[in-house]
C-alpha positions as CSV (number, residue, x, y, z in Angstrom):
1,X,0.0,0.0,0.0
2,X,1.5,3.8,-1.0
3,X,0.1,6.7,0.6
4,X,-0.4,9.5,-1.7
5,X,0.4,12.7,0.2
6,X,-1.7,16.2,-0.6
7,X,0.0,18.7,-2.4
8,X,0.9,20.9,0.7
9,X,1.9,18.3,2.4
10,X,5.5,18.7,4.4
11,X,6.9,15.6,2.4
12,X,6.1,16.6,-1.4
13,X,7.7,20.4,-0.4
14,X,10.8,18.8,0.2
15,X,13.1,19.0,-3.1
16,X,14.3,15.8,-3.4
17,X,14.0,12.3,-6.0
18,X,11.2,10.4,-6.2
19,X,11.6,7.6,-3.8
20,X,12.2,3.8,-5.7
21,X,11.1,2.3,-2.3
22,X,7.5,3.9,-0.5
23,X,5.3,1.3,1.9
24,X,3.0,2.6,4.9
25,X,3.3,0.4,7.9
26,X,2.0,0.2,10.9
27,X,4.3,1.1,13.9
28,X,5.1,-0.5,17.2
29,X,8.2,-0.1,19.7
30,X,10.7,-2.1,19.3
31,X,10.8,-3.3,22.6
32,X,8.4,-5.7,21.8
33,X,10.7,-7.4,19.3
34,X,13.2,-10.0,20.1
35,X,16.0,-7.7,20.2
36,X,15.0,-5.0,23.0
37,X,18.3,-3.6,22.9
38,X,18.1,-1.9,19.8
39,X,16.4,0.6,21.2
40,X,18.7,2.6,22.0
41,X,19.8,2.9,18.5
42,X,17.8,4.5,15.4
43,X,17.5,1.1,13.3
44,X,14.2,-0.2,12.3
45,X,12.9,-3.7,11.7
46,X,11.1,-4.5,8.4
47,X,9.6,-7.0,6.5
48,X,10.7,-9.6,4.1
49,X,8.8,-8.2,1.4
50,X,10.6,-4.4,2.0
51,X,14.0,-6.1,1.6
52,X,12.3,-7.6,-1.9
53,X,11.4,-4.5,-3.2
54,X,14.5,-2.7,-2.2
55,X,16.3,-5.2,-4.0
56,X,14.2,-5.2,-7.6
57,X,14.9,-1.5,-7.7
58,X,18.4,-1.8,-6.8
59,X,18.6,0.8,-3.8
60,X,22.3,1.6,-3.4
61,X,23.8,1.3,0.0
62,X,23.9,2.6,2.4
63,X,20.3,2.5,3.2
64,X,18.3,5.6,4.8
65,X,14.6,5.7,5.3
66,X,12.6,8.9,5.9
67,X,10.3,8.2,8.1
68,X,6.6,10.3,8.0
69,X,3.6,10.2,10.5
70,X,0.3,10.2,8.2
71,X,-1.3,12.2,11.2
72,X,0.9,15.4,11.9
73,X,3.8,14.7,8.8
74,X,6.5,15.0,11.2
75,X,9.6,13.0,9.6
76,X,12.5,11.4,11.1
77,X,15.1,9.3,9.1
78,X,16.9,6.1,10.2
79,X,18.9,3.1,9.2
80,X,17.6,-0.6,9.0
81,X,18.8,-3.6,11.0
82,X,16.7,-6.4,10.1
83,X,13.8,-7.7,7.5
84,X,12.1,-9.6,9.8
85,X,9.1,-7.7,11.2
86,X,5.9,-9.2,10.5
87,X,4.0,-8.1,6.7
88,X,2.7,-4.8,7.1
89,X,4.5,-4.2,10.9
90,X,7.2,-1.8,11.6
91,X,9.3,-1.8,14.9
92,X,11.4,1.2,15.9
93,X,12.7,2.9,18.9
94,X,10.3,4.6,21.1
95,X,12.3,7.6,20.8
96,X,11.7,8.1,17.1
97,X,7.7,7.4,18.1
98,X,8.3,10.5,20.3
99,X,9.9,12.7,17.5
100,X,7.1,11.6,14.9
101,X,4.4,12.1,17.6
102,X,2.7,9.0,17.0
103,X,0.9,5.9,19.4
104,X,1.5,1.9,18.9
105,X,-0.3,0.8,16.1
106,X,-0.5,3.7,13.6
107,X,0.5,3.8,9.9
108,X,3.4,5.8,8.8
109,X,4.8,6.1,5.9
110,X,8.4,4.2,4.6
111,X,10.7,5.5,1.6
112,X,14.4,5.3,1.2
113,X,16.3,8.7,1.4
114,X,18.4,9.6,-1.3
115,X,21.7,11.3,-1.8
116,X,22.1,11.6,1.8
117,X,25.6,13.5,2.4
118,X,28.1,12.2,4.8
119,X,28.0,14.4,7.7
120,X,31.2,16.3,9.0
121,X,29.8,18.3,12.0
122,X,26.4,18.2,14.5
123,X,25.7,20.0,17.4
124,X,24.2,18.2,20.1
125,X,22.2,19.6,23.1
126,X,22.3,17.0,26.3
127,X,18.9,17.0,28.3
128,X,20.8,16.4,31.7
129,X,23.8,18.3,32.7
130,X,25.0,14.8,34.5
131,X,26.4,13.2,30.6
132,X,28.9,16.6,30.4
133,X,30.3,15.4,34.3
134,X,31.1,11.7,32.5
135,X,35.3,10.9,32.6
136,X,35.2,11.7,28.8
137,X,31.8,12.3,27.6
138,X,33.0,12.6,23.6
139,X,34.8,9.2,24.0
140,X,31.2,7.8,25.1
141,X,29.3,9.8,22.3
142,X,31.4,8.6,19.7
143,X,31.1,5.2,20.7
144,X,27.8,5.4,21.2
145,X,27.0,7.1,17.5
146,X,28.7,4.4,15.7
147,X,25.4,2.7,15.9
148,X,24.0,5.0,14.0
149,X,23.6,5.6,10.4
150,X,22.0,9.1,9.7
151,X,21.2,12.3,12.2
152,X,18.3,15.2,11.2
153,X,18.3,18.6,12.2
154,X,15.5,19.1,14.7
155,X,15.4,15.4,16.3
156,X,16.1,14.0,19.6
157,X,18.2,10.9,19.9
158,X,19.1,8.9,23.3
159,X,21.8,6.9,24.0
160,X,22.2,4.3,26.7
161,X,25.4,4.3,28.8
162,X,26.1,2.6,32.4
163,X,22.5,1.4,32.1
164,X,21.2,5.2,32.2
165,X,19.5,6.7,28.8
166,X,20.8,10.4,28.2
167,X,18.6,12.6,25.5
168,X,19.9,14.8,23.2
169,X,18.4,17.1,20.8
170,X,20.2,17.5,17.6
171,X,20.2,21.5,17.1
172,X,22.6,21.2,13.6
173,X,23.7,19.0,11.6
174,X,26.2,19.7,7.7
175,X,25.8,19.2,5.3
176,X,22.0,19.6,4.5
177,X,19.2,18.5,7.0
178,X,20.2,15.3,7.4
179,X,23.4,13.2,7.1
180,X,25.2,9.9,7.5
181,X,27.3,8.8,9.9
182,X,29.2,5.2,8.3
183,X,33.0,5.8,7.4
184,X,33.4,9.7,8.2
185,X,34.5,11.6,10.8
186,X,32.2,14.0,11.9
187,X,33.0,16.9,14.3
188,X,30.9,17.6,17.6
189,X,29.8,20.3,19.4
190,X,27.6,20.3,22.5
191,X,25.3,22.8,23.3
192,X,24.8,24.0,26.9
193,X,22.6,21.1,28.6
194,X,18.9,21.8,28.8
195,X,18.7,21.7,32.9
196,X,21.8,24.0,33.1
197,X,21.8,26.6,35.6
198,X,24.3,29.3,35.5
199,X,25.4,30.8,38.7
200,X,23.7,33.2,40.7
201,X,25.8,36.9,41.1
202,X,24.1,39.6,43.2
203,X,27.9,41.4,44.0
204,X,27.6,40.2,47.7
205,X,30.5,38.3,46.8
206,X,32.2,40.7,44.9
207,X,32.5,43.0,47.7
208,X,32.7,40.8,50.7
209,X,35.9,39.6,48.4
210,X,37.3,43.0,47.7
211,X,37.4,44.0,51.2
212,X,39.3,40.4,52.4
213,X,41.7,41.3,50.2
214,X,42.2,44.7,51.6
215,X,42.7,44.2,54.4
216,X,45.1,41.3,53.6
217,X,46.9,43.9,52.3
218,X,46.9,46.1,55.6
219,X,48.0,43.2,57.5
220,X,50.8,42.6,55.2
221,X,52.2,45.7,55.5
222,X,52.4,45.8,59.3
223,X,54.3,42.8,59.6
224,X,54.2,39.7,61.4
225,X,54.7,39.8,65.1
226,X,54.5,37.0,66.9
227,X,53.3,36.6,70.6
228,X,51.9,39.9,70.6
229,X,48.6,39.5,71.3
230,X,46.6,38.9,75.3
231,X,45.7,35.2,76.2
232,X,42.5,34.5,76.7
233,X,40.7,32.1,78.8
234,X,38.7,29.4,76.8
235,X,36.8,27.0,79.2
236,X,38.1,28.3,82.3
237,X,41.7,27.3,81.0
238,X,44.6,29.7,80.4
239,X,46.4,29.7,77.2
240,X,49.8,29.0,76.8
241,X,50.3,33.3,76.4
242,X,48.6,33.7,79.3
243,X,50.6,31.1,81.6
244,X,54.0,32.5,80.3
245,X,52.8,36.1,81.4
246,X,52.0,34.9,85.0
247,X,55.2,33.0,85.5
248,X,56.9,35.9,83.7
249,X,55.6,38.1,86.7
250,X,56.0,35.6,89.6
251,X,60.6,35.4,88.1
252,X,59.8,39.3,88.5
253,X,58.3,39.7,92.1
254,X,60.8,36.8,93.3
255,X,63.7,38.7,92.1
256,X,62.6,41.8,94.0
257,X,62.0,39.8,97.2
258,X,65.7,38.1,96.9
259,X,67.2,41.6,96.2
260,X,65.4,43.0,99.0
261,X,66.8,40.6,101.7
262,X,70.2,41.1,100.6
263,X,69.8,44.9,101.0
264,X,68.5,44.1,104.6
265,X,71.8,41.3,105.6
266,X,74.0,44.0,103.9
267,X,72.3,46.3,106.3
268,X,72.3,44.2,109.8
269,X,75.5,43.9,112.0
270,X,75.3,41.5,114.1
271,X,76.8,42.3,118.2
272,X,77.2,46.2,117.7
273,X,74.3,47.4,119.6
274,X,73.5,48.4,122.9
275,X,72.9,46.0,125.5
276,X,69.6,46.5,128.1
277,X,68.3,44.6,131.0
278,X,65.3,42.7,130.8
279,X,64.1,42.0,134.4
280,X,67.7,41.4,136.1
281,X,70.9,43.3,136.5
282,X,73.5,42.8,133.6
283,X,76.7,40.3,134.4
């Protein structure tokens, strides 16, 4: 079955050949196939009869699909994995469900993409700020992307890494609208993630900084002096200033004690008074 699009339809105003492969086919998440963990790739499962046709008109490798809901003509493009879906039964990755806005069971329509360009730059947009705080985030990425055959401007893709599933929306993509991605090299650029909050400046900071560093500079320039400062008493216990002063002062008073008695001996001679009688006559 082809569906025959209206004349201002989103598909027929994009300049492009007339596709030698076109089937609508209903759509169901790929989940549900035996192979779950294609999901987090953007291949689709087709039937036998796809891989038929593709092969009586002689479709030249590799092999891109556009991809277009009959309900809101949103398009997405993808590669192809297997030919084993059931007749009249597509499987694809709930993702691409998302970017063609469509539910389990509706009919899209199927059409190889030609002259596709190999791509030699994106820019990718990352949902959650936590992908960018990964060891080496592009190391994962490219990893990750050679899975994939072809990115379009204006899609989201996820990619599964460490069992989590990271989103990102491709913002650009050159050359064209959409490329491929087997046997180039293809720079990246990442956009600011989507839940990424920059900091918060009111100038508290500013000058709470600016006068900490004055008057480390004051400080500087009067020198370091050490033991200068009073003890003071923490828990009813002196500090080690304060017990230095008070032994400091007891050396001090003792001193003025022991020089005060010699002043007194120095003073005393003993046997050179006068002698008096107390209660009897002197012998």
């Amino acid at each position: 079955m082809v569906w025959e699009s209206s004349n201002n339809s989103q598909w027929e105003s994009i300049p492009e050949p007339r596709p030698l492969f076109q089937e609508a086919l209903r759509c169901f998440p790929i989940k549900r196939y035996k192979n779950p963990h294609l999901e987090t790739r953007d291949k689709i499962i087709l039937p036998p009869s796809s891989l038929s046709l593709i092969l009586y008109n002689r479709i030249q490798y590799p092999l891109v699909f556009k991809l277009q809901s009959h309900k809101t003509n949103a398009i997405s493009y993808s590669g192809v994995m297997e030919f084993n879906a059931e007749e009249g039964n597509i499987y694809l990755p709930e993702w691409t469900m998302q970017n063609l806005n469509i539910q389990e069971g509706e009919s899209i329509v199927v059409s190889n993409a030609s002259n596709v360009p190999k791509g030699y730059y994106m820019k990718l947009r990352p949902h959650k700020t936590a992908f960018t705080e990964l060891a080496d985030p592009r190391a994962v990425l490219e990893k990750v992307l050679r899975e994939f055959t072809c990115l379009g401007r204006g899609s989201t893709i996820v990619i599964k890494y460490n069992h989590v599933d990271f989103y990102f929306d491709v913002l650009e993509v050159s050359p064209g609208d959409v490329i491929t991605l087997i046997d180039t090299d293809c720079e990246v650029e990442f956009a600011p993630p989507l839940d990424y909050v920059e900091p918060r400046s009111d100038g508290c900071g500013s000058i709470e900084k600016v006068g900490r560093v004055e008057n480390e500079e004051k400080e500087e320039g009067q020198g370091f002096r050490p033991f200068t400062g009073k003890g003071q008493r923490l828990g009813g216990k002196y500090t080690v200033a304060v017990v230095a002063e008070l032994l400091s002062e007891i050396v001090i008073e003792e001193d003025k004690k022991r020089s005060a008695k010699e002043e007194v001996k120095k003073e005393f001679e003993p046997f050179t008074g006068k002698s008096r009688v107390l209660g009897g006559p002197l012998f």
